[in-house]
C-alpha positions in Angstrom: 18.3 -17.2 -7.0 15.4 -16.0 -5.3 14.0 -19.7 -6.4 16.1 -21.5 -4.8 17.3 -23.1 -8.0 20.7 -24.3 -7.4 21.2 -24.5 -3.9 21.3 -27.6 -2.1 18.2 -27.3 0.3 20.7 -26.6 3.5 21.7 -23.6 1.6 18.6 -22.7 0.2 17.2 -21.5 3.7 20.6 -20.1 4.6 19.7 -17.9 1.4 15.5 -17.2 2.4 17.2 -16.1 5.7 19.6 -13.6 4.6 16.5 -12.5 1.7 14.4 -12.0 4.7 17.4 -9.9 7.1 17.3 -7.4 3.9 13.8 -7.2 3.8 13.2 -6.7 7.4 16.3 -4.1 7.6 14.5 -1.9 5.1 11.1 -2.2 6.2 13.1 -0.6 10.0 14.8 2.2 7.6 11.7 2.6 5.6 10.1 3.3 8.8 13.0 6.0 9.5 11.4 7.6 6.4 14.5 6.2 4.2 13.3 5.5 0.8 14.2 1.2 0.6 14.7 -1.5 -1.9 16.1 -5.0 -1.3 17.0 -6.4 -4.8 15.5 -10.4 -5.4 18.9 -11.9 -7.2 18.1 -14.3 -10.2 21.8 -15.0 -10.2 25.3 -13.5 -8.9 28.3 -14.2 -11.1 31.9 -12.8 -10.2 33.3 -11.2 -13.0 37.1 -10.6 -13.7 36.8 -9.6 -17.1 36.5 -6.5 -18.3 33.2 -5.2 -16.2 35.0 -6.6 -13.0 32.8 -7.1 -10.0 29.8 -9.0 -9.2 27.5 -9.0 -11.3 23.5 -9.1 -9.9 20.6 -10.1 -12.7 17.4 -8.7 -11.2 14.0 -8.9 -12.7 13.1 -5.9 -15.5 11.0 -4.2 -12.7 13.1 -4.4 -9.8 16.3 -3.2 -12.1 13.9 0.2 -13.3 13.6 0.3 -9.8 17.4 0.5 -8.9 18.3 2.7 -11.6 15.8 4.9 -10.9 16.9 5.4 -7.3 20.6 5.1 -8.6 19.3 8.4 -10.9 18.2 9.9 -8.2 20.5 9.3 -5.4 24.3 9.9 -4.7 25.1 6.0 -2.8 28.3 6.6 -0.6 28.4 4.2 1.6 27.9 0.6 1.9 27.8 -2.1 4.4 28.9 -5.8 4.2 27.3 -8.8 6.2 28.7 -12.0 5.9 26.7 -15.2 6.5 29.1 -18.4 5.7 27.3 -21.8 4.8 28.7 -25.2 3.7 29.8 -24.5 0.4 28.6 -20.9 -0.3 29.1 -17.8 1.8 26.5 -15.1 1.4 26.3 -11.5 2.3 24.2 -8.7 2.1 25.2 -5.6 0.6 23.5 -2.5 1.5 24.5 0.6 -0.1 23.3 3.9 1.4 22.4 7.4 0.2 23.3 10.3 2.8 21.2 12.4 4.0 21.3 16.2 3.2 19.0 16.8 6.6 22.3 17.8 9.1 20.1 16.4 12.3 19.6 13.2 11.3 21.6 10.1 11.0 19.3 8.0 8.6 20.0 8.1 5.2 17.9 9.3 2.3 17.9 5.9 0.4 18.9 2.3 0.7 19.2 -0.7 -1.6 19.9 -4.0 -0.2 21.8 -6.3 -2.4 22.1 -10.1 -1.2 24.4 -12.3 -3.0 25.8 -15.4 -2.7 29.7 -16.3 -3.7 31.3 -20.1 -4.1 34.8 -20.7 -2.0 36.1 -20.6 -5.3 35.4 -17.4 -6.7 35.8 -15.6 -3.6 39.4 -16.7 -3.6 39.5 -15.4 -7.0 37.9 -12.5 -6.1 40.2 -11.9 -3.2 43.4 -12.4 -5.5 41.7 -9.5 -8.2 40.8 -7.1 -5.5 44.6 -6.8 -3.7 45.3 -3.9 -6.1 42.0 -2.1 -5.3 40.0 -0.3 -3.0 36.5 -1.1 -3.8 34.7 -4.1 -5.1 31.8 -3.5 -7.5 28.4 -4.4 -7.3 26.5 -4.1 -10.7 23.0 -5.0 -10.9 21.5 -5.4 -14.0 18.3 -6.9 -16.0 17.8 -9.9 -18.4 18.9 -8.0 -21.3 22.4 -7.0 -19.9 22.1 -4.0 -22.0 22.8 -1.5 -19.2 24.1 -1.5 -15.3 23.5 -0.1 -12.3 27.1 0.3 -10.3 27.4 0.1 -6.5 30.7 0.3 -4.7 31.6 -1.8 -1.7 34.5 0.5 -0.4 35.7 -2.1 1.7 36.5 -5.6 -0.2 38.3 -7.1 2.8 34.9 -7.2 4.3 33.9 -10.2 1.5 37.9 -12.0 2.4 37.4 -12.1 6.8 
């Protein structure tokens, strides 16, 4: 949805704002000297099927991009901000990389994930996740021939 396309236009700027958060919060890590990438969502779907989660279709690029630093990278924790509109809520996921340099606090690599969830499937989601610790993130490309898996480790932060 980085279009737009499908949002009523109050929500459509809800979404440029919370595209924009991501982008300025890793241009500040990037600046830390943490290797960044905010991920441009062509859709978020909640899936309760077999590849449970949410799933995150980026372009072809920007997916070699996250799997790349996926590859490269051991992401341990993540974050969760939550931004409710009228009928959507939106948050920003940003999944972090630690750093192996003891001194410092910043981490090594971040990817910043914004997706968007209806009132519906976040109740649905909600009633899937009781029984588990972690909710998914999986961002993939077009051909949905392959994944790259982030873990939320904190669910309840998408259900307060």
């Amino acid at each position: 949805m980085s279009h737009n396309s499908g949002l009523p236009e109050s929500e459509s700027s809800r979404w440029r704002t919370i595209i924009d958060e991501a982008e300025t919060l890793a241009a500040e890590q990037e600046s830390a000297g943490t290797e960044t990438l905010v991920v441009h969502p062509g859709d978020v779907t909640p899936r309760l099927d077999d590849v449970f989660g949410l799933d995150v279709l980026a372009s072809g690029s920007e997916f070699e991009a996250v799997k790349t630093l996926a590859e490269s990278y051991s992401f341990t924790r993540s974050h969760v901000y939550r931004h409710d509109g009228e009928a959507r809520t939106f948050f920003l996921c940003v999944f972090e990389a630690d750093s192996t340099d003891e001194e410092t606090a910043a981490p090594t690599a971040a990817i910043f994930v914004p997706v968007y969830l209806s009132t519906e499937a976040i109740d649905r989601l909600h009633h899937e996740t009781r029984e588990r610790d972690d909710l998914p993130v999986h961002v993939r490309p077009l051909t949905d021939d392959e994944r790259a898996t982030f873990t939320c480790t904190d669910p309840d932060l998408f259900f307060n």
